[in-house]
SEGU-735910 format. One line per 3 residues: for each residue z, y, x of N, C-alpha, C. Coordinates in pm, whole numbers, plus 50000, padded with zeros to 5 digits. Layout:
# residues N
Z,Y,X,Z,Y,X,Z,Y,X; ... .
This chain:
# residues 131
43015,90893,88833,43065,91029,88816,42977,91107,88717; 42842,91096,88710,42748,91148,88654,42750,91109,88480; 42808,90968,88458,42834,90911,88377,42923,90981,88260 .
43026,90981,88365,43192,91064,88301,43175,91236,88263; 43051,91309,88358,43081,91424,88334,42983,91466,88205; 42890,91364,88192,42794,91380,88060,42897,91338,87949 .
42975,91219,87955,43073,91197,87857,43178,91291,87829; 43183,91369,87930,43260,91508,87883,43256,91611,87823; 43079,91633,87840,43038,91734,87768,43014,91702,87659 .
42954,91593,87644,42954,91514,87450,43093,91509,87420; 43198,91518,87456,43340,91544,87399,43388,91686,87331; 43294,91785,87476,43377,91919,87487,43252,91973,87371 .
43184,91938,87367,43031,91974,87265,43078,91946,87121; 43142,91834,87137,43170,91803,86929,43230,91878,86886; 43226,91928,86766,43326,91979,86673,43473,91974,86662 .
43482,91830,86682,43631,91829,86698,43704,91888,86783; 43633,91898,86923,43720,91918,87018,43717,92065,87025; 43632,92158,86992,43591,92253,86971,43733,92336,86852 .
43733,92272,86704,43783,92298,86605,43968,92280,86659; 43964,92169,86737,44098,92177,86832,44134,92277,86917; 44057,92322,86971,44114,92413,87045,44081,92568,86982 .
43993,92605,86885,44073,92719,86783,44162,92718,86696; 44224,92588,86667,44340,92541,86611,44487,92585,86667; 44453,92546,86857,44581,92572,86905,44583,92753,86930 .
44436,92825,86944,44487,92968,87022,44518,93039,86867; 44478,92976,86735,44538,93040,86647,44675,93004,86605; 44717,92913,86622,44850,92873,86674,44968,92946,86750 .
44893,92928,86832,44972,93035,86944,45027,93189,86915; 44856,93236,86820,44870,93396,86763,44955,93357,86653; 44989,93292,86562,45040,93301,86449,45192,93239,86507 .
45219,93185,86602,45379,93213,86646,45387,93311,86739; 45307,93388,86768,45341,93543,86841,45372,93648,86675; 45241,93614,86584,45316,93715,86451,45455,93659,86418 .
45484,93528,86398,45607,93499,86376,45749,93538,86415; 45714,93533,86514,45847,93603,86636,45866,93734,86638; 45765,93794,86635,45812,93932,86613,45881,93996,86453 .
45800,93878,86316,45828,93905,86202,45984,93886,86209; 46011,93759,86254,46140,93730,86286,46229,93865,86348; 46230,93857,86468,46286,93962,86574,46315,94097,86499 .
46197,94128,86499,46195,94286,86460,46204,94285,86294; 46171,94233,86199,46172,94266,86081,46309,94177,85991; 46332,94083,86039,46431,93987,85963,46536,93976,86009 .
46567,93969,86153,46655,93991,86241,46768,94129,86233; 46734,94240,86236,46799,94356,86230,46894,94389,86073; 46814,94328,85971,46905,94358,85866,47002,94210,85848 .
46978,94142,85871,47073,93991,85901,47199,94067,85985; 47144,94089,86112,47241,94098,86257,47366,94270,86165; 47289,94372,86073,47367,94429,86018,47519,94367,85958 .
47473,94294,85861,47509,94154,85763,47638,94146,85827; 47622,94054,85915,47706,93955,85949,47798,94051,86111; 47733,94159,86096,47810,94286,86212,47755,94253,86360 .
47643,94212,86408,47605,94165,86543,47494,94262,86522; 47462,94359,86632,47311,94380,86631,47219,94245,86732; 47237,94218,86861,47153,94145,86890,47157,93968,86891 .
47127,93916,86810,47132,93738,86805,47108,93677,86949; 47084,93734,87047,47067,93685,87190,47188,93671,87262; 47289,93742,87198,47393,93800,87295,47525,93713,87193 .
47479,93645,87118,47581,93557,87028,47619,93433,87105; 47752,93435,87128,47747,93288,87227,47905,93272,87212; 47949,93135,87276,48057,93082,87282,48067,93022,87412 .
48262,93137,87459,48238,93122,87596,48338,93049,87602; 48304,92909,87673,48406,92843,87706,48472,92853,87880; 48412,92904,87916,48500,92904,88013,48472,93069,88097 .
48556,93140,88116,48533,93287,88181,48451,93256,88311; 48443,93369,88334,48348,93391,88492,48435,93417,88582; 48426,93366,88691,48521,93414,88818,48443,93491,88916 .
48491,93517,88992,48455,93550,89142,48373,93472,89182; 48381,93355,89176,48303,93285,89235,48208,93174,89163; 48228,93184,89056,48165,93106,88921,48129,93195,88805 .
47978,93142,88715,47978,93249,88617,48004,93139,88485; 48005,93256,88377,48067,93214,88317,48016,93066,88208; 48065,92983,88136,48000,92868,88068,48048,92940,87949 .
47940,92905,87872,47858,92958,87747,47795,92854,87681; 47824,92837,87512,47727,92805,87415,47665,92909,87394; 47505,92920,87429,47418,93070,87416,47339,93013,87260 .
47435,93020,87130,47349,93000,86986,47273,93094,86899; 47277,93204,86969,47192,93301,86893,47038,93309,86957; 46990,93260,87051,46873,93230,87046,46783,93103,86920 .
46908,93033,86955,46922,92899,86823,46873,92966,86691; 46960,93039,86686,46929,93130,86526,46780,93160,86505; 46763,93209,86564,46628,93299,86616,46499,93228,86598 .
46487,93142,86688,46440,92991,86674,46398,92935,86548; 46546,92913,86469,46484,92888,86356,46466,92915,86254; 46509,93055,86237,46428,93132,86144,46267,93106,86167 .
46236,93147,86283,46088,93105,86345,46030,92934,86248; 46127,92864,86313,46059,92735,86263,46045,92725,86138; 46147,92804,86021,46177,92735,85889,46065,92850,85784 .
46025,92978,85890,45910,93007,85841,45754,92947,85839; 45752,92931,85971,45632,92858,86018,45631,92715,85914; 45726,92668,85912,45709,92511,85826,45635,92561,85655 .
45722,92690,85637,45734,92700,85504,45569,92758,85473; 45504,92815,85587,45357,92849,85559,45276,92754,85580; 45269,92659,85655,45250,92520,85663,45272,92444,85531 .
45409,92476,85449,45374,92390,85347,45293,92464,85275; 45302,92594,85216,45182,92664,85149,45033,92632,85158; 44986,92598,85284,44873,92578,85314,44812,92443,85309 .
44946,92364,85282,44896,92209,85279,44862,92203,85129; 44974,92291,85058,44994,92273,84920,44858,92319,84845; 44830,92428,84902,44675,92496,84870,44549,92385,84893 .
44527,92285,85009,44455,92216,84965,44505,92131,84943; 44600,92052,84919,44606,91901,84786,44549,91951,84682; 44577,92142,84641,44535,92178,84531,44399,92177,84499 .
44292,92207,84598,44195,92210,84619,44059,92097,84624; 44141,92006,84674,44121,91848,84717,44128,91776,84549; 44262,91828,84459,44232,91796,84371,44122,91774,84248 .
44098,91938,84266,43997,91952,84172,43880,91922,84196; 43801,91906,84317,43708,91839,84396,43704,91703,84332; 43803,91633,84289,43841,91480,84275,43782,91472,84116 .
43813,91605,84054,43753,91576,83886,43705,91616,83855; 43591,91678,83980,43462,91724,83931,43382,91599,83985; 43359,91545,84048,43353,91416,84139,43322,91335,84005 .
43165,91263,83980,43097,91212,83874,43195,91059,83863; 43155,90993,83802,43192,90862,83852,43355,90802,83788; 43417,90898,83751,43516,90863,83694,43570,90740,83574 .
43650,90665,83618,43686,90544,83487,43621,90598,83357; 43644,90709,83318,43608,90733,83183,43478,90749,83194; 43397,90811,83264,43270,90852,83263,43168,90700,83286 .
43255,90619,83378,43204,90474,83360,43244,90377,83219; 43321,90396,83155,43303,90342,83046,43192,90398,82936; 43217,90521,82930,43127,90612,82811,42947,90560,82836 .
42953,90531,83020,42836,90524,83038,42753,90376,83009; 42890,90276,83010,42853,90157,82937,42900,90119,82805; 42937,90236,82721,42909,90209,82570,42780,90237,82531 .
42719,90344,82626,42630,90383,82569,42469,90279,82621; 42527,90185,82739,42431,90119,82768,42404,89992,82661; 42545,89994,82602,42533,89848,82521,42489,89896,82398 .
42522,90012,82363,42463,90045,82197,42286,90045,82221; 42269,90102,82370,42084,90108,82355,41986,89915,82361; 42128,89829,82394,42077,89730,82419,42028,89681,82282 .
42172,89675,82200,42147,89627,82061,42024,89696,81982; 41991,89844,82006,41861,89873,81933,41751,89852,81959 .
């Protein structure tokens, strides 16, 4: 037992696991800004648009409500909602991936060692040989 709970703390101690879990609570905050960007800011002039104010209340009723049964519903305006959410979130996700490939790049050709910089460096070894 003593074993496992030291191996836990060298888990919960590294970086990684650490860098993981401010990963997910900023996560979490940045689909709470999302939802509301959605909801409240993107939502209301859309739901104008297309003549609906609330996307929650968009549905397809297939079968009425009785007395004794309620009613069956395709409920798709949460759907909507949703993925506006997702197709933003992806789209800042790609921004941010895109920012470092960009980044990653230039790192790569400042980075000594390059084919060319290895040839130049053995022309110049063979011209000092011959003198």
């Amino acid at each position: 037992m003593k074993k496992t709970l030291e191996e836990f703390k060298e888990f919960a101690v590294k970086g990684n696991a650490i860098d993981l879990a401010i990963g997910v609570v900023i996560g979490v905050a940045f689909g709470k800004v999302i939802s509301s960007l959605v909801s409240d800011i993107l939502t209301p002039p859309l739901s104008i648009i297309i003549g609906k104010v609330d996307f929650s209340n968009l549905k397809i009723i297939l079968q009425e409500a009785t007395e004794t049964t309620d009613a069956v519903a395709i409920n798709y305006g949460n759907l909507i909602t949703v993925l506006f959410e997702f197709l933003i979130i992806a789209f800042v996700i790609f921004l941010v991936v895109k920012q470092i490939n960009r980044i990653k790049k230039k790192e790569e050709k400042k980075t000594p060692g390059t084919a060319e910089d290895i040839l130049l460096l053995k022309e110049i070894r063979d011209i000092l040989k011959r003198s």
